[in-house]
N, C-alpha and C positions, 0 to 999 in steps of 0.2 A: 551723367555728364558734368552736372557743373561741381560735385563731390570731386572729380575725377580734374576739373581744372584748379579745384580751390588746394590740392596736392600739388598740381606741377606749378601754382606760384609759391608756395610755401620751401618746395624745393629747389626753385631757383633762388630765392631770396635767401636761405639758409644757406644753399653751396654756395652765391657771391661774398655771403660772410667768410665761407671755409677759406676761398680764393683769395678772400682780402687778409685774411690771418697769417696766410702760408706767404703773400708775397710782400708784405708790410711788416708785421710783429716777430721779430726777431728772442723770441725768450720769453720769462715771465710768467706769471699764471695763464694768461689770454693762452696762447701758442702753447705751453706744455699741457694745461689741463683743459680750458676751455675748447679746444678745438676738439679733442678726443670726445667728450661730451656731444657738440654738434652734431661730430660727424656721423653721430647712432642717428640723431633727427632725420639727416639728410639720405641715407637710404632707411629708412621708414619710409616715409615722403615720396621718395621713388618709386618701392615697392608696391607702396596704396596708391601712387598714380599708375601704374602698370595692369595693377588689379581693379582700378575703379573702385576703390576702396569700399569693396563689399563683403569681403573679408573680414571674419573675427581679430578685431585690431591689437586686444590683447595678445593673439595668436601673432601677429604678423612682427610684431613689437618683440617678443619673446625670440623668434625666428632671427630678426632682424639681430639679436646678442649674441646670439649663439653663429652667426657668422662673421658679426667682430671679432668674437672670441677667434675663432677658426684661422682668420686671418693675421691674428695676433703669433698665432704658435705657429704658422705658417712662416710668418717672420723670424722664430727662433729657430730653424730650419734651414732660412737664407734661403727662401723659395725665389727670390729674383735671381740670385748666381745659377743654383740649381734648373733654373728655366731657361739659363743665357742670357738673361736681360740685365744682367748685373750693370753692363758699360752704357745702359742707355737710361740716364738720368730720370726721365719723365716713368718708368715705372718704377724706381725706387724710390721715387717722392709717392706715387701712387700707392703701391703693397706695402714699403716700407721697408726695412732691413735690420731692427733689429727688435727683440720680445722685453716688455715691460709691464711689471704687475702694474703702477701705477693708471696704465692705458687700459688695464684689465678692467681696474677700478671704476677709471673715468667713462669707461662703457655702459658698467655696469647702471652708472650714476645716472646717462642720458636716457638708457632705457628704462628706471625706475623712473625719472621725472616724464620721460612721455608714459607711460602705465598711466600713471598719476591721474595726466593730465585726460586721456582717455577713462578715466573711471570719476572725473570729476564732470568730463561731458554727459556722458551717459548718464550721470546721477541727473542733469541738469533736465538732459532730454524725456527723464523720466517725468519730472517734476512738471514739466511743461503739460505733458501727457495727460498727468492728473489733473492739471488745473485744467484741461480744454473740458474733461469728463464730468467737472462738475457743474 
């Protein structure tokens, strides 16, 4: 349980970032790259509040790019016209509307820096481990 809420604040506080990006920062690195980045954190975050994050997080992390990705080429596809939703604003700021390797990139980046950061806990929680053992 409290695994499970230290997720859903991580992922509110992330999406009010995404929310502040999208309707404040007009251009720039922040809004063309940083946001892309984020937004891998923020369904991570979701996913492992969903799952109680008991889940192999590298797994989840991994899952988690491969459906940016998805949603990327999904975009080069014009999946919101193709669905009908093209005239309704609110899902073409959501899915998106057009494919970008740079976004490919900036995916790739978020989900290497969360790895990271999960193989940097892990290491941590090891280390704990050991010292309680000795």
């Amino acid at each position: 349980m409290k695994q499970r809420l230290s997720y859903g604040a991580i992922f509110l506080a992330l999406l009010g970032i995404e929310v502040l990006i999208a309707l404040f920062i007009h251009g720039g690195f922040i809004r063309s790259y940083m946001g892309d980045v984020i937004v891998v954190w923020v369904v991570y975050c979701f996913v492992q509040l969903l799952l109680g994050g008991k889940n192999d997080h590298v797994k989840v992390a991994a899952g988690v790019l491969i459906f940016a990705y998805l949603v990327e080429v999904l975009q080069g596809i014009h999946i919101v016209d193709l669905l009908g939703l093209g005239g309704i604003r609110f899902f073409r700021v959501l899915i998106g509307t057009s494919f970008s390797w740079i976004d490919m990139i900036c995916y790739t980046a978020g989900a290497a820096l969360n790895i990271m950061g999960i193989l940097l806990v892990r290491r941590a929680k090891k280390g704990r481990a050991q010292d309680r053992a000795r």
